[in-house]
C-alpha positions as CSV (number, residue, x, y, z in Angstrom):
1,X,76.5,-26.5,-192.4
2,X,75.7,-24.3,-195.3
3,X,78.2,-21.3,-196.1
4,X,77.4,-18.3,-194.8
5,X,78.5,-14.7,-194.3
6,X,79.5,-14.5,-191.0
7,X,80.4,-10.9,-190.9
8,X,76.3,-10.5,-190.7
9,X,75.5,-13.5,-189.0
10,X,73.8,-12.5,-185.5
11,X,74.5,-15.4,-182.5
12,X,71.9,-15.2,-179.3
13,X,73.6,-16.5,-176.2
14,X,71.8,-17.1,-173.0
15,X,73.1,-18.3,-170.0
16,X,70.7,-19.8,-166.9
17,X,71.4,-20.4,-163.5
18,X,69.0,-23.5,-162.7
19,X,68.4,-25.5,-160.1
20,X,68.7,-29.3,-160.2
21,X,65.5,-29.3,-159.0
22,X,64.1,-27.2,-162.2
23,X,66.2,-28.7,-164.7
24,X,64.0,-31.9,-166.2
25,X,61.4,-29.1,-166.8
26,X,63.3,-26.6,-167.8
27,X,65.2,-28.8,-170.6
28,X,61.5,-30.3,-171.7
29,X,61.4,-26.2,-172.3
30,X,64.5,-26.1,-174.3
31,X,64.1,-28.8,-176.1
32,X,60.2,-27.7,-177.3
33,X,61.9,-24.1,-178.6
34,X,64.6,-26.0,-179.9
35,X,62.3,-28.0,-182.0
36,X,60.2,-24.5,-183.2
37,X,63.2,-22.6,-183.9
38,X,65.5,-24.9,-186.1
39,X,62.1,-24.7,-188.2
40,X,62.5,-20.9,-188.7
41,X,63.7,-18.8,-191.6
42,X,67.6,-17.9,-191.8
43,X,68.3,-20.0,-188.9
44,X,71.8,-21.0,-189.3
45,X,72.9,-22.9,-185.9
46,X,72.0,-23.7,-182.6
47,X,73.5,-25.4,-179.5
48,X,73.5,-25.9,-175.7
49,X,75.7,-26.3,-173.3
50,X,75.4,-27.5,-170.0
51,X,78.6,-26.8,-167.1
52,X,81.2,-29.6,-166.5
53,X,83.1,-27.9,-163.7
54,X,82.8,-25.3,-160.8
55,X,84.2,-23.0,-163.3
56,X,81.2,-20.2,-163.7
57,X,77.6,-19.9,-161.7
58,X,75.6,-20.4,-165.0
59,X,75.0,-23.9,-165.3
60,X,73.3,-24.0,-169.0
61,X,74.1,-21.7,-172.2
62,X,72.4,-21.8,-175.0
63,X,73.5,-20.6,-178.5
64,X,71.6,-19.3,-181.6
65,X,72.8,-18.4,-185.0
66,X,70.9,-16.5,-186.9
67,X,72.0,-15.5,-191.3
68,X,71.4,-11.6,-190.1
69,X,69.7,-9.2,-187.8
70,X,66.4,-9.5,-189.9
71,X,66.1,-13.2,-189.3
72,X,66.5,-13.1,-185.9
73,X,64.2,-10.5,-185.1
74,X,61.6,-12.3,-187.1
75,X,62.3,-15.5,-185.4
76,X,62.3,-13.7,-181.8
77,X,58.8,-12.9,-182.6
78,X,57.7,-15.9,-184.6
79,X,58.6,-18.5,-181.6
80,X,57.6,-16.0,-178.9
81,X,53.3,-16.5,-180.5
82,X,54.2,-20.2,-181.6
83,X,55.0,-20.8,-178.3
84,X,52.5,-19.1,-176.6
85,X,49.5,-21.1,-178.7
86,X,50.6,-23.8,-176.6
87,X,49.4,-21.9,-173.7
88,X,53.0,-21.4,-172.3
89,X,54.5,-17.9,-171.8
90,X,58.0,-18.8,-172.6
91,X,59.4,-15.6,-170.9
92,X,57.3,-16.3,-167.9
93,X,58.0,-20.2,-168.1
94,X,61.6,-19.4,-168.1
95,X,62.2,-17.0,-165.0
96,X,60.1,-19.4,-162.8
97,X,62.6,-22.7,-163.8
98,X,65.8,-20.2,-163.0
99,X,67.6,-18.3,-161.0
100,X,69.8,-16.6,-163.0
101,X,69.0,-15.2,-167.0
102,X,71.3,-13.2,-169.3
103,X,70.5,-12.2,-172.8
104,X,73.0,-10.5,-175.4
105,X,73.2,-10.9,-179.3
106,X,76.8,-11.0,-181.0
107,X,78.4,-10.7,-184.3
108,X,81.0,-13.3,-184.7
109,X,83.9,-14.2,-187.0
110,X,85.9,-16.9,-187.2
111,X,89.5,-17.4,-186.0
């Protein structure tokens, strides 16, 4: 990973509640946004997660770091109509293979 200044850096986290009877599509989903925003501008780091216990009702988070609060805005939008020329809407695609969606952007620093 490239050095960075992480008192900037912006990290998207989403957490899902799916059902295991959504979850082959909705991880075809992930992985095609995956693919379209490792590709963008000041991305810095992504990864997902997927629950290994009983420990919280969101099975799948996802994470997304981003050099600043420019680049991520920019991405937002840039995936948002690369996506949609496939003829998906991901926000629409999204809400029909979950339950359960939360959105928040953080600053982080290390420890």
């Amino acid at each position: 990973m490239k050095a960075h200044d992480t008192s900037t850096a912006i990290t998207l986290i989403d957490s899902f509640v799916v059902s295991e009877s959504s979850k082959a599509e909705f991880l075809k989903l992930y992985e095609q946004t995956a693919k379209a925003i490792r590709t963008m501008p000041g991305f810095v780091e992504g990864y997902m997660y997927e629950l290994t216990d009983e420990g919280s009702r969101y099975n799948f988070m996802t994470t997304a770091v981003w050099k600043d609060q420019q680049a991520y805005e920019t991405a937002e939008q840039s995936i948002r109509t690369a996506i949609e020329k496939t003829g998906v809407n991901p926000l629409e695609a999204v809400q029909n293979l979950t339950d359960e969606i939360t959105r928040a952007t953080y600053t982080r620093s290390p420890y």
